[in-house]
C-alpha positions in Angstrom: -12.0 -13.0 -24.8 -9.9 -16.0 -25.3 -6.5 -15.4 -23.7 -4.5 -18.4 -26.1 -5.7 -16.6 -29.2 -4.4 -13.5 -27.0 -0.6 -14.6 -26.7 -0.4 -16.3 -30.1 0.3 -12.6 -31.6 3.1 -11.1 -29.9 1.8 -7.6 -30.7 -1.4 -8.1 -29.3 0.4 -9.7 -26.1 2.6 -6.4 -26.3 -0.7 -4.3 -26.3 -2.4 -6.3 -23.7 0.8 -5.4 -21.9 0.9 -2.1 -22.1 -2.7 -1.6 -20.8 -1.9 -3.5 -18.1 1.0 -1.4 -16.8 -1.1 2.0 -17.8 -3.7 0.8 -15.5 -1.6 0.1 -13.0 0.1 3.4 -13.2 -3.0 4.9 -12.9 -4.1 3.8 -10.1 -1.4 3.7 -8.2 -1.2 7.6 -9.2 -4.9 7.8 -8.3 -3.9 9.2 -4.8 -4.5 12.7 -4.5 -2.1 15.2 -2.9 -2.7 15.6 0.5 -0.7 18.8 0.3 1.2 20.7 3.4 0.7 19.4 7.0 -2.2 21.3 8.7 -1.1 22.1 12.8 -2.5 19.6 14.6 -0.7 16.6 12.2 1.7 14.7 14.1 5.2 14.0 12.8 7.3 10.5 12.9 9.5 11.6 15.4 6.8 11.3 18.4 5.5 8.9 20.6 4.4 5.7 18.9 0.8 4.9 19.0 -1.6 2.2 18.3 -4.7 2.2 16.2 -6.6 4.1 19.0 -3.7 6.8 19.9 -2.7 5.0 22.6 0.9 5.3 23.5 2.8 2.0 23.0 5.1 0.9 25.8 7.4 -2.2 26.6 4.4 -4.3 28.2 2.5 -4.6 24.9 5.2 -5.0 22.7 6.0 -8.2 25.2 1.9 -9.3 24.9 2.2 -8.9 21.4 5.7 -10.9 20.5 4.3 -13.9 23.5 0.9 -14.0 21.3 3.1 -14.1 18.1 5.4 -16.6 19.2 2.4 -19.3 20.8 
């Protein structure tokens, strides 16, 4: 496709557009519903965790800001 020939119609541009944002929509729709929380999910309000399940404490957040900041 050539995209100048694409923008010289404003319509087509307007189509182009419009598939663009449908696309877009559908996808980011694509998620599926992950429905009620079974019993062993864990809510926001506990203990914050790393990637492994790890609790976090004050040591690592320290670590991780002196890493960040050299």
């Amino acid at each position: 496709m050539n995209w100048s020939r694409l923008f010289r119609s404003r319509w087509a541009a307007l189509w182009w557009a419009g598939g663009v944002l449908l696309f877009a929509y559908d996808v980011a729709s694509a998620a599926p519903d992950a429905g009620p929380p079974t019993a062993g999910a864990v809510s926001n309000s506990g203990m914050v965790t790393d990637v492994t399940g790890a609790p976090v404490n004050e040591a690592d957040v320290a670590g991780l800001l002196n890493a960040a900041a050299s």
